[in-house]
N, C-alpha and C positions, 0 to 999 in steps of 0.2 A: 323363741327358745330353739336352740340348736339342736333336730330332733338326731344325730346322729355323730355324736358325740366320739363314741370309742374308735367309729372308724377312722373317722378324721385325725384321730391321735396316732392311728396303728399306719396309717399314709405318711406323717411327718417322719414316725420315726422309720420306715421302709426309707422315706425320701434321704433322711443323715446318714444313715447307715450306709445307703449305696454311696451317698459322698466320701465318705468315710475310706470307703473301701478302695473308690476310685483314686483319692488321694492318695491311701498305703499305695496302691500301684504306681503312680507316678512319680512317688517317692521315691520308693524301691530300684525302678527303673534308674532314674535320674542320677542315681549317685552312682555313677560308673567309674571305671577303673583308668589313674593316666598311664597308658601305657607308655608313655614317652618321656615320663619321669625317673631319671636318671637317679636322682640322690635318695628318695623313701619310694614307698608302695602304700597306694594312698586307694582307698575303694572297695575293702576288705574287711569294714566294720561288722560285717554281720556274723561273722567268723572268732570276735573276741572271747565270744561267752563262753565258747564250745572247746576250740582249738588247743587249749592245752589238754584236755581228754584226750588227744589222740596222738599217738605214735606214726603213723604212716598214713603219709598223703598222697593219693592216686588221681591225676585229675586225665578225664578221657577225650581226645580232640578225631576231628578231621581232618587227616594231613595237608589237605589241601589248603588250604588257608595258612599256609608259610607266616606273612608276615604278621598277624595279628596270634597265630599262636607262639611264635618265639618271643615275640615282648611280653605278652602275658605269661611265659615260660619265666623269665628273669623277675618280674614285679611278683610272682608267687613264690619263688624263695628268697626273695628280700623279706616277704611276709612272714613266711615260716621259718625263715629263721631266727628274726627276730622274736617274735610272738608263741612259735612252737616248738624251740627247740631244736628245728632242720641243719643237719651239717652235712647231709649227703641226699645229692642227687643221682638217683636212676633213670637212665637212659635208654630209649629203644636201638640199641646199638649192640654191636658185639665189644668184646673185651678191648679188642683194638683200638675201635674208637674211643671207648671211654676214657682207655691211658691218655690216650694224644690229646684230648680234650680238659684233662685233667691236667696233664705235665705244664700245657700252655697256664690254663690258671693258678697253678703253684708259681710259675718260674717266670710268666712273662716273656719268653724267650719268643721275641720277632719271628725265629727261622721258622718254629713252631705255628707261629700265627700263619706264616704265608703258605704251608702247606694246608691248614684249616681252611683258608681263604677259596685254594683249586678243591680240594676233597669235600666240600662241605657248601648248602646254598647259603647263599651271600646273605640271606635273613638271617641264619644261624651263625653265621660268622661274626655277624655286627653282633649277633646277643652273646657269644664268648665275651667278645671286649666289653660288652659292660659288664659284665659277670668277674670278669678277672678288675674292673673297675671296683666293684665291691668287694671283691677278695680281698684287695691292697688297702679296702680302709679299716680291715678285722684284724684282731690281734691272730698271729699266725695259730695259733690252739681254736680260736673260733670258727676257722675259716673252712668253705664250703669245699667239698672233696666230690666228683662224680668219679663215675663207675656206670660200664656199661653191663647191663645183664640179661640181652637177647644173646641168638647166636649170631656165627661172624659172617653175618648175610652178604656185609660189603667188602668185597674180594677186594676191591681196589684198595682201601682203604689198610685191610686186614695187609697188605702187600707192603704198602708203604712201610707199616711201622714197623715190620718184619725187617726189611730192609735196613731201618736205621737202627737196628739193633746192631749190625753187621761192621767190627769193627774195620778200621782201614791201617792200622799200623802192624798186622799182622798175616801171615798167607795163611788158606783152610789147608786141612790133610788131601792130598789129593783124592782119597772117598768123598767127598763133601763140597772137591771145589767145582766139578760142573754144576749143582745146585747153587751154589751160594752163585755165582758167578750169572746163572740163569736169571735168578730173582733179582738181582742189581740191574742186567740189563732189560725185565720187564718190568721194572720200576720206571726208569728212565724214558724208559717208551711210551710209557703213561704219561706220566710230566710233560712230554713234550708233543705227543701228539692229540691225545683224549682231554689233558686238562690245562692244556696251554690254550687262550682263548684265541691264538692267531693262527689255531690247526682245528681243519673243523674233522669232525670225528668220523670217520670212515670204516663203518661195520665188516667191511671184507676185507679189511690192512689187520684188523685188530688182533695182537694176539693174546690169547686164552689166562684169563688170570687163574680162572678158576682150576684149569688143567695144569699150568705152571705150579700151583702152591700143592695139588694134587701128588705130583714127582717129588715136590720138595720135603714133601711129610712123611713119602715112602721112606727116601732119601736118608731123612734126620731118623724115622723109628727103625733104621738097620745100620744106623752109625752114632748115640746118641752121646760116645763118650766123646768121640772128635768133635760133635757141635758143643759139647759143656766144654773142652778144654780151647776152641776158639771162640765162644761168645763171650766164656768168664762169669762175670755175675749178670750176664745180660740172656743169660741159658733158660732161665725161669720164666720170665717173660715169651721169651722166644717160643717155648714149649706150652705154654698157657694158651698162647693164638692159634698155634697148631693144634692144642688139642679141640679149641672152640671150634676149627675149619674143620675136624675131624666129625665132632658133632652136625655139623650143618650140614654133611653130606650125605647123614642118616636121613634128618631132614628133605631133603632133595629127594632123595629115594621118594619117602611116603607122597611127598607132591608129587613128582613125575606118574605116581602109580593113580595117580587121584582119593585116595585113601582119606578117611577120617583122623588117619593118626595123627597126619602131619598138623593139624588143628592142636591133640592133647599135648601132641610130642613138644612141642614148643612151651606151650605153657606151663608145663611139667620145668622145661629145661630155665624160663624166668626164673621159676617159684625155686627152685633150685639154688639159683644163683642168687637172689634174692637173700633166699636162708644162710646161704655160706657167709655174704657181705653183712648182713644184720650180727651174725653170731662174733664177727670179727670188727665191725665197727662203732663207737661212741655215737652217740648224739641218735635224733629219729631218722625220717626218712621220706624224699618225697621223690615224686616220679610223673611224667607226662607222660600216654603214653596214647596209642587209640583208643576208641570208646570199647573195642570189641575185648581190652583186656582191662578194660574198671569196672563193671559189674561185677557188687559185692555181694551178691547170692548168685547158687547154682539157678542155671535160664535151661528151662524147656524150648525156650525160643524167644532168641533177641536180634538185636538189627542185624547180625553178621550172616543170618538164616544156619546159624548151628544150634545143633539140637543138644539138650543136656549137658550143658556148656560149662564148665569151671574156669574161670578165667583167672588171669593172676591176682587179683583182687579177693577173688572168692576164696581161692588157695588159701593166702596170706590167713585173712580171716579166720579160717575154720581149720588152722594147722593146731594140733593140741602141742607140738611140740613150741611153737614160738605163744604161744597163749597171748594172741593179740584181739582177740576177742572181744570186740567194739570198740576196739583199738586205731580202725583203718577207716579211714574219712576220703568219702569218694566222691569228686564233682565232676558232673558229666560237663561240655559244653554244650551247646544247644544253638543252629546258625540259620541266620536270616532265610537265605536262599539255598540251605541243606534240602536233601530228600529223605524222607523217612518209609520207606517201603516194607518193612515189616507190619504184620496185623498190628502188634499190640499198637508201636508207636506210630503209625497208619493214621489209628483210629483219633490219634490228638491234632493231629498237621494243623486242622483250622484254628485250637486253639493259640498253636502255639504261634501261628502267623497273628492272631489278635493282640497277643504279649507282645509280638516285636513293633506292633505298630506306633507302641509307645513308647519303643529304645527311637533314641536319636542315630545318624547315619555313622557306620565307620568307629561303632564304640562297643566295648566289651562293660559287661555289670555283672556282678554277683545277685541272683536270684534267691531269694529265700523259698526254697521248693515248699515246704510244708505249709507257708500260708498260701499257695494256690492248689485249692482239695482237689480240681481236674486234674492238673499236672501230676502232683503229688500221688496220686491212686495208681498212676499209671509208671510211675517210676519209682514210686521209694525201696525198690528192688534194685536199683539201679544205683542210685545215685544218693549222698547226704545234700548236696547242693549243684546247682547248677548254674554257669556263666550262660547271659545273651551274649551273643556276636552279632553285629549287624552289620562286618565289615562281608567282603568280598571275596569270592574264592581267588587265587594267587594260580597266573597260567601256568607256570611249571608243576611239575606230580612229584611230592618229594621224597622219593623211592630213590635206590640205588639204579644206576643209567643199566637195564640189561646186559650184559656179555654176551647175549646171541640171542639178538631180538627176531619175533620172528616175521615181522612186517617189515623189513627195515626202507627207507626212502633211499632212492637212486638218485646220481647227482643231476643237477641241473643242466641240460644242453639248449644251446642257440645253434636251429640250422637255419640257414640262407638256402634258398634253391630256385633253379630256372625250373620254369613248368610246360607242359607242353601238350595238348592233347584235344579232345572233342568231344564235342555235346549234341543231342537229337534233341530238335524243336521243330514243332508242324509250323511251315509255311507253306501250305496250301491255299491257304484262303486270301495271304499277299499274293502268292504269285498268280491265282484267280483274279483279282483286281484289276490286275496290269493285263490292257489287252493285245490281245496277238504277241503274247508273250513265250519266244517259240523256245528260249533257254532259262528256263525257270531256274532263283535261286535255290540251291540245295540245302536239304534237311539239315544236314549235319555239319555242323560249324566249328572250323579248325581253329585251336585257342591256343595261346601263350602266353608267358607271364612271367612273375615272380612271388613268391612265397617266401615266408618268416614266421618261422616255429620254435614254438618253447617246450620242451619234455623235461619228466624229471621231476622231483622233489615228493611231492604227495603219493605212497603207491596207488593209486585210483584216480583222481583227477589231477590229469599232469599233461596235457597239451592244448596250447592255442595255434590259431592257424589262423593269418592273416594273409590271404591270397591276390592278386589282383591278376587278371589275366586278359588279353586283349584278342580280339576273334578277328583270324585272319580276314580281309574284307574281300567280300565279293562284288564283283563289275560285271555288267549286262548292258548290252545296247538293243535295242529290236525297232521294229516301224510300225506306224499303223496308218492303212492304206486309206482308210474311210476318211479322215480327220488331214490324213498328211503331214503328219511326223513324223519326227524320228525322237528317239527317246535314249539318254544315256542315265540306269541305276546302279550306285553303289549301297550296299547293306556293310555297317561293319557296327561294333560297339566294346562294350566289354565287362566284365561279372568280376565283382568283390565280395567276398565275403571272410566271415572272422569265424574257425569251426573251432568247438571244443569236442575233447574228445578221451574216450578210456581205454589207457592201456593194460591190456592183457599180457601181456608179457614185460611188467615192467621190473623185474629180476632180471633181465636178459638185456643188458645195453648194447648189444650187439643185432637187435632186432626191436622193431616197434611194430606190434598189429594193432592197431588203435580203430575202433568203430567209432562214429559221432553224427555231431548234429552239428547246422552251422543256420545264420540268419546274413544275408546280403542283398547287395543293391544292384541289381543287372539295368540295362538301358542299349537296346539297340537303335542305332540312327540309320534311318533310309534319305540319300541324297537322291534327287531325278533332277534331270536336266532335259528340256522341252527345246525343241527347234523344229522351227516350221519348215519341211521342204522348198514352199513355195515362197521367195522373199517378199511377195506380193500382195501378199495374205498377212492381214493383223491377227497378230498371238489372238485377242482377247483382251478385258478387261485388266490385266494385269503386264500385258508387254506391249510392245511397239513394235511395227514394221519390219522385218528382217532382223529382230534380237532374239537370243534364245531366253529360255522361263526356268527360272532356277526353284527349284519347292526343295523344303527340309522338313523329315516327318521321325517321331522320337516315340521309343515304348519302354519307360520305365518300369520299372517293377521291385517290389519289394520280395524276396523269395527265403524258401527254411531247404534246407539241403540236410539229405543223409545221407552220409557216404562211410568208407571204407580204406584205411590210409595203411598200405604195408612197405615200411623202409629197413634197408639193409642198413648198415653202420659200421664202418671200419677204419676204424682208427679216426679223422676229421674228415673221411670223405662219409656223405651218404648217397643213397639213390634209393627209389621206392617209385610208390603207385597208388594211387588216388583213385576210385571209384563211386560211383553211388546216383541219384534220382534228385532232381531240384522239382519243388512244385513254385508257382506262379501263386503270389497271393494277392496280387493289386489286379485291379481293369486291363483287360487285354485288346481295349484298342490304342490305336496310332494316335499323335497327338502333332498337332499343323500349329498355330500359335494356341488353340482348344482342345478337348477329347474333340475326336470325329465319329459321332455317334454310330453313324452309316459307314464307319470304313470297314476293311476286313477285320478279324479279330486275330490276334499273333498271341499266343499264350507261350513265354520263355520258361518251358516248362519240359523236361523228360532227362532221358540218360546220360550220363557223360563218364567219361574214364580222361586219365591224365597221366603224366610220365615227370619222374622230376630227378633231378641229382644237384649234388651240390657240397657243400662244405656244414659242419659243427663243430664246434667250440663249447667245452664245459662255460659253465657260470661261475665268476668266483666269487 
């Protein structure tokens, strides 16, 4: 009889249960989203039950990951708007963008496409064209409207569209046309130097969007009746972008001061906009935006390390005047190789690396947050649901390109140059060897060469040096009386080496002080040439009667050099100077066709300085 009966029952069912569970997760996982489905939005089931409860959808990403949040950006309002109601999409863009983003998906209009195509990453471009792909299969009442509602961060952008407001069949009042005139031609400048891909972008040519639209707004707010009677009906618009640029410079202030505002002041200035476009448009409403503005409760502290945070999500939520109150459905993403360095979500990292163990490579899935109780404890202040990502972060940062970076990379140069100069190594202990050797070779060995340097691109690691240099050779004859020779040696060889190195001055292309390090191959050869005085006399075992004795002795070495390189630059000439200490890291004897265990010891090891000039050439 089975004396233990209940536990063996209470084991089986522990045993199903975890299968059970294991299986929900693998499920769950497994049904992931095609991002690369064109015609539905397929991946989304867990979203049916719920989704018409809610009015506004906020889902929160990290921008870096370009390509797998833009697709997923199109395959969620294919969803919602099918399924929820969604006719408008909110963008983390200023006013500007939104229009131009929005014009192109009403109208189709190529011109419009190919300016999205330079203003905008090539991920987010291909996801316009399928979007305006679905626009054109909706009856025109159905169809999806964006609307940008940050402020107008992207000066470049915000310029553009300012510009095409700007008729061309008519002249400004002369109050208005150095402005208008201005703004045309740093438009054009842009187009062809910054976003034309056959000009590469040069930070010290570029000029000032930000200070151009700056003039222009002065300009327009002490002329405003000349800009209505030359835009026409395009004055609303025109005025709308300006006054967004107006706000973003409030903005600017609170950053540049490092101040806490600049955090409220913003999201103050969404929820704002937000409310204007809700009060003024049909249909719900969704929006992608980063995770730091979809948290739906006020955070004491969330990933962004702000303190008592309301973010636009929280706004939304808790405005009594819009009474959306459980209204707002918020999915955070969640990514493979993200970092989470805040305590709260810190403290899950390991869980959440075990959840993605069971996403497949390169795929996006909707998580059901409330069936995992870890997860879920720690974020349902955060989020109603949340996507894996297992794809990859995307090299580009998908920010607007700075207007005045402040690391910016210097261009690339190739210099050539002859080299010229000398190194101290002890030969004592060769010229001890050699006896009655009344003109010893000297210390210090006169070198020359050629060098090929790359500077430029990186501000901090930006030089290789490939040198090779050959040491002037020294000749010595002497006798030795005992033996009765006579003796002819030449010592000559020569050092290579490859240095990298950090410029200090590399704001300054007019100067390089560069310190480094290098690794190279040195090898000096000692020829001697033996003749017997007397022709009567056998060499030895190695000559015959009256021939002389030729020996060849070699001291390779493997060596690390630190040195000190300072070049002038003018215009494609340079010229500079090379310093610094080589140590000796290989055997320091001579070698005959063996090591010569017993011969003297030569260590290619001490001081040397160099002289160099020569020509540069940018990189194109």
């Amino acid at each position: 009889m089975d004396q233990y009966p209940r536990i063996k029952s209470l084991f089986a069912l522990i045993c199903l249960l975890s299968f059970q569970t294991v299986s929900f997760a693998q499920k769950q996982i497994s049904d992931t989203i095609h991002l690369n489905n064109s015609e539905t939005a397929t991946g989304f089931n867990k979203l049916n039950e719920v989704v018409g409860n809610y009015r506004v959808f906020i889902t929160g990403e990290n921008h870096t990951y370009l390509e797998s949040n833009s697709k997923l950006w199109v395959q969620q309002i294919k969803y919602l708007h099918k399924n929820a109601g969604v006719r408008n999409v909110m963008i983390e863009y200023g006013y500007a963008s939104g229009w131009l983003i929005n014009e192109y998906l009403q109208t189709g209009d190529s011109a419009l496409l190919a300016i999205l195509k330079d203003y905008s990453f090539s991920q987010y471009a291909d996801a316009y064209v399928r979007l305006r792909k679905f626009n054109e299969s909706l009856d025109p009442a159905e169809r999806i409207s964006v609307v940008g509602i940050d402020l107008e961060r992207g000066v470049y952008s915000a310029s553009k569209v300012l510009s095409l407001q700007l008729p061309n069949d008519r002249e400004p009042h002369d109050s208005i046309a150095l402005d208008v005139e201005s703004l045309r031609s740093l438009v054009s400048y842009n187009d062809n130097e910054i976003f034309d891909e056959e000009h590469e972008y040069n930070y010290y040519n570029s000029y000032s969007a930000r200070n151009t639209l700056d003039r222009v707004l002065q300009n327009f707010n002490a002329n405003k009746q000349h800009y209505k009677n030359y835009l026409g009906d395009r004055f609303e618009l025109f005025e709308r972008i300006l006054n967004g640029f107006s706000d973003m410079k409030k903005w600017r202030e609170y950053e540049a001061d490092n101040s806490t505002h600049q955090f409220v002041f913003r999201e103050k200035y969404m929820f704002d906009r937000f409310r204007e476009e809700f009060k003024s448009r049909n249909g719900n409403f969704f929006g992608q935006f980063g995770r730091c503005h979809s948290a739906k409760s006020t955070q004491e502290q969330n990933s962004c390390n702000w303190y008592h945070f309301k973010s636009l999500a929280n706004r939304i939520e808790e405005s009594p005047e819009l009474n959306l109150r459980k209204k707002v459905m918020t999915l955070g993403i969640l990514y493979k190789s993200d970092q989470y360095d805040d305590e709260v979500w810190g403290e899950m990292e390991d869980h959440i690396d075990s959840v993605f163990k069971l996403m497949p490579k390169n795929r996006v899935a909707l998580y059901d947050l409330p069936q995992d109780t870890s997860l879920f404890s720690k974020m349902k202040d955060y989020f109603d649901f949340v996507f894996l990502n297992s794809s990859k972060p995307d090299s580009q940062y998908p920010y607007n390109v700075p207007e005045e970076p402040e690391d910016p990379k210097t261009e690339s140069r190739n210099k050539i140059m002859l080299s010229a100069g000398t190194m101290n190594i002890d030969l004592e202990d060769l010229n001890n060897a050699l006896s009655n050797f009344t003109n010893p070779f000297e210390d210090q060995l006169f070198m020359f060469g050629a060098e090929i340097v790359t500077t430029g691109g990186d501000p901090v690691f930006i030089k290789s040096n490939l040198s090779v240099l050959g040491i002037l050779a020294q000749e010595r004859e002497f006798s030795n009386t005992v033996n009765m020779r006579d003796y002819k040696a030449r010592l000559s060889g020569f050092f290579m080496n490859n240095f990298t190195a950090f410029n200090l001055t590399n704001k300054q292309p007019a100067f390089d002080f560069m310190p480094g390090f290098g690794i190279g191959y040195s090898r000096l050869k000692l020829n001697v040439l033996e003749t017997d005085q007397d022709p009567d006399i056998p060499m030895g075992d190695e000559g015959f009667i009256g021939e002389s004795k030729y020996s060849e002795y070699t001291n390779p070495a493997i060596t690390f050099t630190l040195n000190l390189e300072m070049d002038v630059n003018i215009k494609s000439f340079t010229f500079g100077a090379t310093g610094g200490y080589q140590f000796d890291l290989s055997k320091k004897r001579w070698i005959a066709e063996e090591l010569m265990d017993m011969g003297p010891e030569t260590s290619i090891q001490g001081w040397f300085a160099q002289f160099h000039l020569g020509f540069n050439f940018k990189d194109k």
